[in-house]
Every structure is written in structure tokens, then in C-alpha cells.
C-alpha positions as CSV (number, residue, x, y, z in Angstrom):
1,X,96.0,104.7,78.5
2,X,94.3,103.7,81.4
3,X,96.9,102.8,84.7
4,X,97.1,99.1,86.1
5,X,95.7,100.5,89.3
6,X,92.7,101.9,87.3
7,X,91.8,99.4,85.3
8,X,91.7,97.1,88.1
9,X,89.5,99.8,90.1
10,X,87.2,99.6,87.1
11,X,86.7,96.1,87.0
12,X,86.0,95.8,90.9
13,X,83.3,99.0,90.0
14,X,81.5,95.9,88.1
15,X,80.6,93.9,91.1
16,X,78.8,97.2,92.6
17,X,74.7,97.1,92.6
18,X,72.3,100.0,93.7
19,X,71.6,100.0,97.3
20,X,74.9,98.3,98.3
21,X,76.6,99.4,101.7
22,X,80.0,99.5,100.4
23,X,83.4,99.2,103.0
24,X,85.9,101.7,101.2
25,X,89.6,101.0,101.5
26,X,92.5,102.8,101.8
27,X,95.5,103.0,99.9
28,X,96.3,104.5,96.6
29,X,94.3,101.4,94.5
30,X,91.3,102.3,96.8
31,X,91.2,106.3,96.5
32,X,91.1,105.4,92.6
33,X,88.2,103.1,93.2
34,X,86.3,105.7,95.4
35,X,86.5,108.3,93.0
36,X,85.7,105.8,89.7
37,X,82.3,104.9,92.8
38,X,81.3,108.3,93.0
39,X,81.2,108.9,89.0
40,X,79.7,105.5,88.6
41,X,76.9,106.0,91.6
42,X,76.2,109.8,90.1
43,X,75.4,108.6,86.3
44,X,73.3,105.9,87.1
45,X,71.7,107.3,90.5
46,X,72.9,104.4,92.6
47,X,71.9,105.4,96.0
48,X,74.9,103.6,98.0
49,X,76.0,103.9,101.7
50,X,79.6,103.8,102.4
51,X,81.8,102.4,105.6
52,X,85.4,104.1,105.0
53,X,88.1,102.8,106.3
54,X,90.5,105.4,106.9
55,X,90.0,109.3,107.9
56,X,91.8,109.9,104.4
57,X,89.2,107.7,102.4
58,X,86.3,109.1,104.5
59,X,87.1,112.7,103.3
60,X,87.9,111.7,99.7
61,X,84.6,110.1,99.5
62,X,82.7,112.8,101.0
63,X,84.3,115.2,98.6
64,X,83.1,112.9,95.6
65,X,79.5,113.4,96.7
66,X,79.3,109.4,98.6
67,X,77.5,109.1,101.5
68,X,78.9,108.1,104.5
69,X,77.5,106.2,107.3
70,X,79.1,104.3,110.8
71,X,79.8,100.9,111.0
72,X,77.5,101.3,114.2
73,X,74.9,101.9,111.2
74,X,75.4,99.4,108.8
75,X,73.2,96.4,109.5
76,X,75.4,94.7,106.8
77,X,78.6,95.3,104.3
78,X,77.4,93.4,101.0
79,X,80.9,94.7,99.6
80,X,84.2,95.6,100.6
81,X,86.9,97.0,98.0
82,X,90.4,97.7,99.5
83,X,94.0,97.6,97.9
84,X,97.0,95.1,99.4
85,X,100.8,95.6,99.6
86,X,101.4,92.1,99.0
87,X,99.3,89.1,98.0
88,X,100.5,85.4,97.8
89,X,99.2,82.2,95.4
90,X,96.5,81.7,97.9
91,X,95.4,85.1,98.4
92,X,96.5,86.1,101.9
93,X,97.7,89.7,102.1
94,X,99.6,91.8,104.1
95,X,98.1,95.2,104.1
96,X,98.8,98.3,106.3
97,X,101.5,100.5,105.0
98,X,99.2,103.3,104.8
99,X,98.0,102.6,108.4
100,X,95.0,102.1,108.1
101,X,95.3,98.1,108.9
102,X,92.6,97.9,112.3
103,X,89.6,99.5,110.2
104,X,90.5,98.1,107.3
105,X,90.6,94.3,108.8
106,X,87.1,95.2,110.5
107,X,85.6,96.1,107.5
108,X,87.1,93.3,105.2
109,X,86.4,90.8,107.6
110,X,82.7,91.5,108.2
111,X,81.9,92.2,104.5
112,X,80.0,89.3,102.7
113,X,82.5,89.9,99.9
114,X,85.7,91.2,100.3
115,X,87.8,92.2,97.4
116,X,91.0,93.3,96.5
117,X,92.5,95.4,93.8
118,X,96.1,95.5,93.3
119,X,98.4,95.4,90.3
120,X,100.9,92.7,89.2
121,X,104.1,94.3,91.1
122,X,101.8,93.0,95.0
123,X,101.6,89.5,93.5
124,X,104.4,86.6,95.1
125,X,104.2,83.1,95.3
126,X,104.7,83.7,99.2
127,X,104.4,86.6,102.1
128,X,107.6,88.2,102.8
129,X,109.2,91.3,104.5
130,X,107.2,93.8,107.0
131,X,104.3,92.8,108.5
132,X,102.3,95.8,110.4
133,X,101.5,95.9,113.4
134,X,98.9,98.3,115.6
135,X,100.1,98.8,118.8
136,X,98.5,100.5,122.1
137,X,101.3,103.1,122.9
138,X,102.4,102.2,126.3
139,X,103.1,98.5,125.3
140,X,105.4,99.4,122.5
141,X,108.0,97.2,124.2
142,X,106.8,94.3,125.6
143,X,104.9,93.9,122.1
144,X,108.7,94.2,120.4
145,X,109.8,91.6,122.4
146,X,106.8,89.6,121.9
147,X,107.3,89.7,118.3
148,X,111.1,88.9,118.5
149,X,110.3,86.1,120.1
150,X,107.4,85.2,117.3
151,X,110.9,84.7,114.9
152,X,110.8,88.0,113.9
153,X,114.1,89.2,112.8
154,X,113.5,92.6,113.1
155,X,111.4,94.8,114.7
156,X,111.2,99.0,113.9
157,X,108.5,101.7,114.9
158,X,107.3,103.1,112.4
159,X,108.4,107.2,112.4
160,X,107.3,110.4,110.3
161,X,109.6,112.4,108.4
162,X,110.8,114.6,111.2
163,X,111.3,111.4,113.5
164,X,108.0,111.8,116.0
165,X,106.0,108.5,116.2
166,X,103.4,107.9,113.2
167,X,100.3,107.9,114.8
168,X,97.2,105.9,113.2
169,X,93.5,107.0,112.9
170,X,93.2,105.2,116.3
171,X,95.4,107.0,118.0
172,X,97.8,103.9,118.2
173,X,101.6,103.1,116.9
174,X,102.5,100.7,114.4
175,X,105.6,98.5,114.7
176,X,106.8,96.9,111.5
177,X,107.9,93.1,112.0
178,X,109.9,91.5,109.2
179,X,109.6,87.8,109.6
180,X,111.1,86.9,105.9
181,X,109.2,84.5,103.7
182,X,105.7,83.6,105.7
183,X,105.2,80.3,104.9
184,X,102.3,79.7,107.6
185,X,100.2,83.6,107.1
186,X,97.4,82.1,109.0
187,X,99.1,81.0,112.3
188,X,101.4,83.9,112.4
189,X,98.2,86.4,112.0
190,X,96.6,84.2,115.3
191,X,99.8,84.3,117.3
192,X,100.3,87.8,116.8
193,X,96.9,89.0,117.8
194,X,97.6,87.0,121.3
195,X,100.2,89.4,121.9
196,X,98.8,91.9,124.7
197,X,98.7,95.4,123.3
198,X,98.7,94.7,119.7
199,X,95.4,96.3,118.3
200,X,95.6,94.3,114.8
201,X,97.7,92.7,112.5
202,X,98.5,93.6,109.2
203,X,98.2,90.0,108.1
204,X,94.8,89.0,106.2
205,X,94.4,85.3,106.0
206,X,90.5,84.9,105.6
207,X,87.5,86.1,104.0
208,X,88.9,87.2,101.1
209,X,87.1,86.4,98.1
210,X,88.9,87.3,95.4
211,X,92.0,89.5,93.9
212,X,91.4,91.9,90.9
213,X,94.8,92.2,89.2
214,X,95.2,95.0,87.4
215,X,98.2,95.7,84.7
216,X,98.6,97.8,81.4
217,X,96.4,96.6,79.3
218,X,93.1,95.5,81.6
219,X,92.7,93.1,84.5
220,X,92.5,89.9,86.1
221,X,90.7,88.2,88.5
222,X,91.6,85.4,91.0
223,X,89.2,83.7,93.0
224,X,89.9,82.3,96.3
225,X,91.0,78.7,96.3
């Protein structure tokens, strides 16, 4: 029996068509997308480009026979398929406990249609807990103060297993911000950009277009409101 994560990977391979330039997420959801692409793209000789998001998606999709190009190179992203760790009734996200939040908001942003797969466990009526956020080394802590100040009641680098500082694909930090329930995703996503020294934000209040829910027995979708 097929996962929740895969059958919501397979319904998102649905919306692919030949000659697509295709913005690959990261994430567990994703990595199960980019290898159901590559089968998909191989049996019927799709000839796809692909923008990864990630170092880690960019090497599994390489491995699977995709090929890669630059966002320098691609004139356009008809499609962008990336995962969430949370998604509310209105379908903002947070996304970025794999890291890979900068490249993946660039991507999902610039896509003509940007869509998520997740399974039922990501889905809340509201935003709440960590928020994400890259940060420019050397302004660690005037961006933790920043944030504090946002209302954020708590504020922790995110560390490795052996304690050194995770690094991102950017070479960058990422500080994790719990605000509690985010009742406003948009404003919060705005205000938290204007910090100096944050490189992104893990909070994604536009563009999406809609959330493929996957669970047991097959998936759903939900369209953007």
C-alpha cells in the first residue's frame, strides 16, 4: 500500500506536461516526487528541465537521470512542486525545517503554479510554533532581538548534532522563531523580511495555488481561496 506522502506525490505527477521547467522542492514529500518525475519523464520521454531547490534535491535528481539547469537559465518555472511543515485553512505554509527555505521561496514564488504536497498530519486551521528564519551570520543577534521584539516568544539557532551551527546551502544560519498561533501569516512574513540580516522567511503567504493532501488511501486537493 502506497504511503500518504506517495500518493500525494503521484497526484501532483498529474499536473506535469512535456517540455515543462519544473522547480523541485525539498523535503522528504519532494524527494518522493523527484524520483516518481524521473520514472514518469523516462516512460513517456518527457524531455523536462528542472530548477532544484536544495543541493540535496539537486543531486537526487541528477542521480534519477533529470536534467538540471540554473534559475539564471530558466526563462520561466511553469511548475513548482515542493512539500510544507505546516499548512493552514487558507493555504499559507511555513516551510523550512529542512533548510532549504531561501531557494525554495524563490522558486515557489516565481513559478506560474506553485504546488504543495503534504499529508494530513501538516494540515491546521491556523500557523503555529517555529517559524524559520535565514540569517546572514554576523547579524545573528541583532536579528534575535529583532524578532523578540516581532512578539516572538522564543528565539533558538538552529544547531547540528554535535552543537556547531547548521549551516544552509547559502552559507547562512537559521534562527527558529516560535510566535504561537499566527493569526496574521502575511504581515508577519513582511515584517520579518524588514529585519536587516534575515535572508528569508520561512513563512509562505502567496502564490500558492493549491495543496495536494495526501493520506492512506489516495489524495486530495485544495485550491487556493
Amino acid at each position: 500500500m502506497a504511503s500518504a506522502k506517495e500518493n500525494a506525490a503521484q497526484e501532483a505527477l498529474k499536473l506535469v506536461q512535456n517540455k515543462m521547467v519544473i522547480g523541485l522542492g525539498s523535503g522528504s514529500t519532494a524527494n518522493i516526487f523527484i524520483q516518481k518525475l524521473a520514472e514518469a519523464a523516462k516512460a513517456n520521454n518527457w524531455k523536462l528541465k528542472c530548477v532544484p531547490t536544495s543541493v540535496a534535491s539537486e543531486k537526487l535528481a541528477r542521480e534519477n537521470g533529470l536534467e538540471i539547469i540554473s534559475l539564471a537559465d530558466a526563462k520561466k518555472i511553469h511548475l513548482a512542486i515542493d512539500g510544507a511543515d505546516k499548512v493552514d485553512e487558507k493555504l499559507n505554509l511555513i516551510k523550512g525545517y529542512g533548510g532549504a527555505l531561501a531557494r525554495e521561496k524563490v522558486v515557489g514564488y516565481l513559478a506560474k503554479k506553485f504546488v504543495v504536497v503534504a499529508d494530513e498530519s501538516k494540515i491546521a486551521k491556523a500557523l503555529s510554533g517555529d517559524v524559520p528564519v535565514e540569517v546572514l551570520p554576523f547579524a545573528v543577534a541583532t536579528v534575535e532581538r529583532k524578532l523578540m521584539k516581532l512578539k516572538a516568544k522564543s528565539v533558538a539557532q538552529r544547531k547540528n548534532a554535535d552543537g556547531t551551527p547548521y549551516i544552509t546551502d547559502n552559507s547562512n544560519f537559521i534562527l527558529h522563531a516560535d510566535f504561537g498561533e499566527i493569526a496574521k501569516p502575511a504581515p508577519l512574513e513582511k515584517k520579518i523580511k524588514l529585519i536587516p540580516g534575515v535572508v528569508e522567511c520561512g513563512i509562505f503567504s502567496r502564490n500558492i495555488s493549491c495543496v495536494i493532501v495526501g493520506n492512506e488511501t489516495g489524495a486530495r486537493t485544495i485550491n487556493a481561496p
